[in-house]
ROTI-912832 format. One record per atom (N, C-alpha, C, O): residue in three letters; x, y, z. Coordinates in steps of 0.1 Angstrom, whole numbers, padded with zeros to 4 digits, always signed. Atoms other than C-alpha are relative to their C-alpha. Layout:
alaXYZ...
# end
This chain:
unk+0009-0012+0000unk+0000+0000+0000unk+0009+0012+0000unk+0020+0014+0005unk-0012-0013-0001unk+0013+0034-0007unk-0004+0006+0014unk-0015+0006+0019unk-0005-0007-0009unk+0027+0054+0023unk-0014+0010+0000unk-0020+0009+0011unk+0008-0007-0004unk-0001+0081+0015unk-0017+0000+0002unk-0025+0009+0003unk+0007+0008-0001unk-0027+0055+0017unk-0007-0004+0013unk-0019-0004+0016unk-0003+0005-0013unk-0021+0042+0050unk-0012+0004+0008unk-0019-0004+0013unk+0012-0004-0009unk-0047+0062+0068unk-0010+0002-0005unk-0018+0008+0002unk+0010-0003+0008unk-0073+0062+0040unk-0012-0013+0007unk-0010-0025+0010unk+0015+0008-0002unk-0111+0046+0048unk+0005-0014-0005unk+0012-0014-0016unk+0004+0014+0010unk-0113+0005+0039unk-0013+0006-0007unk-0018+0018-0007unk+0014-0001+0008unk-0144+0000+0019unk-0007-0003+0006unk-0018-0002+0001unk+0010+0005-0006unk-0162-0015+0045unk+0000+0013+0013unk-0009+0012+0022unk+0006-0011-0011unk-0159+0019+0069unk-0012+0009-0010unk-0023+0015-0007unk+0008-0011+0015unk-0171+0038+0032unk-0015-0006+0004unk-0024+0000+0009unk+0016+0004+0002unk-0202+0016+0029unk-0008+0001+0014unk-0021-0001+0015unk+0009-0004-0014unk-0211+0022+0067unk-0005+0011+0002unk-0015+0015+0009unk+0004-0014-0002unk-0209+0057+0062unk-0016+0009-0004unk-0021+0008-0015unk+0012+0000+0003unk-0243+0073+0065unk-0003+0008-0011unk+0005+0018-0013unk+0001-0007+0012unk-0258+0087+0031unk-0004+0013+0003unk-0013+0017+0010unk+0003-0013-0001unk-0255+0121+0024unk-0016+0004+0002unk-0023-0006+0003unk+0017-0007-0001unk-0293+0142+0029unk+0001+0015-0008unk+0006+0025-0004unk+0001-0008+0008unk-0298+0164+0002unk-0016+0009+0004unk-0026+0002+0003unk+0011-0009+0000unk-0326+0189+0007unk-0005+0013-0008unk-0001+0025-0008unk+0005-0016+0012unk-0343+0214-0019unk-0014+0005-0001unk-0025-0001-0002unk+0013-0008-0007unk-0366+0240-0013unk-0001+0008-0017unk+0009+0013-0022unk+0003-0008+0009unk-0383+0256-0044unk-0009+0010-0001unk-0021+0007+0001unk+0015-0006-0003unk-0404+0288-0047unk+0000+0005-0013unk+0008+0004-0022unk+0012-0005+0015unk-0424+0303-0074unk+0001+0015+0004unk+0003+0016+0016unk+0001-0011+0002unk-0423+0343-0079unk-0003+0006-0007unk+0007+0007-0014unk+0008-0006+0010unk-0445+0363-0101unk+0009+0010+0003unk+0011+0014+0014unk-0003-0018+0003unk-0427+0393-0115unk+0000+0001-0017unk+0005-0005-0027unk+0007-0007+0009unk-0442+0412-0136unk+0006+0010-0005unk+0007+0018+0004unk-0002-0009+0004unk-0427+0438-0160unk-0005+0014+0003unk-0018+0014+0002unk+0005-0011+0000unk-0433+0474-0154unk-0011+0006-0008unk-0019+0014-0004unk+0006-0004+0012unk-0449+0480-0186unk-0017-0006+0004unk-0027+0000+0002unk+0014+0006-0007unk-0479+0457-0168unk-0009+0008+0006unk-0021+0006+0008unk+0008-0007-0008unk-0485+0485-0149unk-0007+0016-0009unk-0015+0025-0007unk+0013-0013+0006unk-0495+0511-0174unk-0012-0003-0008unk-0017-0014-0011unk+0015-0002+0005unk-0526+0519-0189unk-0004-0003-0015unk+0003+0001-0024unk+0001+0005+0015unk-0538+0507-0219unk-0007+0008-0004unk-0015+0013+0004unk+0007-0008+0005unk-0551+0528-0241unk-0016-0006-0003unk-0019-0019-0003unk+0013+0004+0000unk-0590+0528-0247unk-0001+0002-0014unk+0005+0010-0021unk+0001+0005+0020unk-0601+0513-0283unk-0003+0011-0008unk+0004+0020-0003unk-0001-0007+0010unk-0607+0535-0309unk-0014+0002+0001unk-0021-0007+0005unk+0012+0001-0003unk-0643+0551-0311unk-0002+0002-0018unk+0006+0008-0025unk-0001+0003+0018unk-0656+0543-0351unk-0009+0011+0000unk-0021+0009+0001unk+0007-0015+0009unk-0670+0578-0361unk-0014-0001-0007unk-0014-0009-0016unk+0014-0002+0008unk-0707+0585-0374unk+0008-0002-0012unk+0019+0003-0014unk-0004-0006+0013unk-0702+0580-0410unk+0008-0004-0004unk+0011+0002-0014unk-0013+0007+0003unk-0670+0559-0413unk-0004-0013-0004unk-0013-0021+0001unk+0005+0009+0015unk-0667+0535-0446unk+0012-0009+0006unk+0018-0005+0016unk-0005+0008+0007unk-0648+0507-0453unk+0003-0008-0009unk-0005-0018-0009unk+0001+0001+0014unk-0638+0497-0485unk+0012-0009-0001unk+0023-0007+0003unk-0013+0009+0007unk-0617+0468-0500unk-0003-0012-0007unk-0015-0016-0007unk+0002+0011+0004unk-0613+0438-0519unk-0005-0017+0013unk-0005-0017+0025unk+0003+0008-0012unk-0624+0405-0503unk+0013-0004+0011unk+0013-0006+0023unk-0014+0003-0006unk-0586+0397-0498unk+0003+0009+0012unk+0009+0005+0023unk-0008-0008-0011unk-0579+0427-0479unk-0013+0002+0012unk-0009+0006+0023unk+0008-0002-0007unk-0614+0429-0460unk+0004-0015+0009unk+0010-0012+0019unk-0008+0011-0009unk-0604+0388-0446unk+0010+0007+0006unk+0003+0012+0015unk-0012-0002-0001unk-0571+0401-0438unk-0003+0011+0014unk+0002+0009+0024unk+0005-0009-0010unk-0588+0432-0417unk-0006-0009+0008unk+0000-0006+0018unk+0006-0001-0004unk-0609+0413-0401unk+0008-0016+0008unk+0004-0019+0019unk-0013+0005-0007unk-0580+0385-0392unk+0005+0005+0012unk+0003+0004+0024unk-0007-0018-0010unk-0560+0415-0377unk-0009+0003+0010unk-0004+0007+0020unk+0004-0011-0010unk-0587+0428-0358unk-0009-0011+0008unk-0018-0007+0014unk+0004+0013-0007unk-0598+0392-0342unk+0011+0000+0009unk+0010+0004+0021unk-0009-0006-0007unk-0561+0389-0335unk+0004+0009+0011unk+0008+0004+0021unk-0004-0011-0009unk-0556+0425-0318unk-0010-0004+0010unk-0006-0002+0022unk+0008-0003-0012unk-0585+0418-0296unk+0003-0013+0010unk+0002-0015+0022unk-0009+0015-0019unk-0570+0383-0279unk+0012+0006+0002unk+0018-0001+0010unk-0011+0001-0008unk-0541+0400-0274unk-0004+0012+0007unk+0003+0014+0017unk+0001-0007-0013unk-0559+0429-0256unk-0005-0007+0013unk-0004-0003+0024unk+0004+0006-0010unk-0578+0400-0239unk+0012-0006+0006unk+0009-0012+0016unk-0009+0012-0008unk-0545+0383-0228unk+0010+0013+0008unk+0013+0009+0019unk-0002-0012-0006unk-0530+0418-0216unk-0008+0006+0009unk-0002+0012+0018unk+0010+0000-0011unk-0564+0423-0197unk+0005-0007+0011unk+0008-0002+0021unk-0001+0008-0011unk-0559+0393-0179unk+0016-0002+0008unk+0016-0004+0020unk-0014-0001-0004unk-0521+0393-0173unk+0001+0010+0011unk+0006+0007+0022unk-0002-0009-0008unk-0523+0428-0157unk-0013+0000+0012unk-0014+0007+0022unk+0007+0007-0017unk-0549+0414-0130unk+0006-0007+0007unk+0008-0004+0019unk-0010+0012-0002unk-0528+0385-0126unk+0012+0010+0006unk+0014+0010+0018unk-0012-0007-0007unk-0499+0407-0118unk-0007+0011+0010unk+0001+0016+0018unk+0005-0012-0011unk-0520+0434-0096unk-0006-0008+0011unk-0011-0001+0020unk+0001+0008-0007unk-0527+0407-0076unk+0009-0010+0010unk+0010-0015+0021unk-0016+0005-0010unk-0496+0394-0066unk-0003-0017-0004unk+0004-0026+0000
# end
């Protein structure tokens, strides 16, 4: 046995040894961007007397867009409750 051996554990003190105890604590934290906290602007009000005019392609296409825009003001609604809430 080498000299710097000599006082090293057998294998049979190793496997007596009691097993490590690992412990992990996890938490959850909502944070919320600043931007959460301002104000959204209020929709657009459609004017007495205001046209719209287009082919079918571009009237789909509006009407895509403006399906669109309104779940993402619903998901920005609900987000900034969710965050004013903690």
């Amino acid at each position: 046995m080498l000299p710097a051996c000599g006082n090293s554990l057998t294998d049979g003190a190793v496997a007596s040894a009691p097993a490590p105890v690992i412990e992990r604590h996890i938490e959850v934290k909502l944070a919320c961007p600043a931007e959460m906290d301002a104000p959204i602007a209020p929709r657009p009000v459609v004017p007495d007397g205001a046209e719209l005019r287009g082919n079918a392609a571009g009237m789909s296409w509006l009407g895509e867009f403006t399906a669109w825009a309104n779940g993402l003001f619903g998901t920005l609604l609900d987000a900034q409750k969710v965050c004013a809430h903690g």
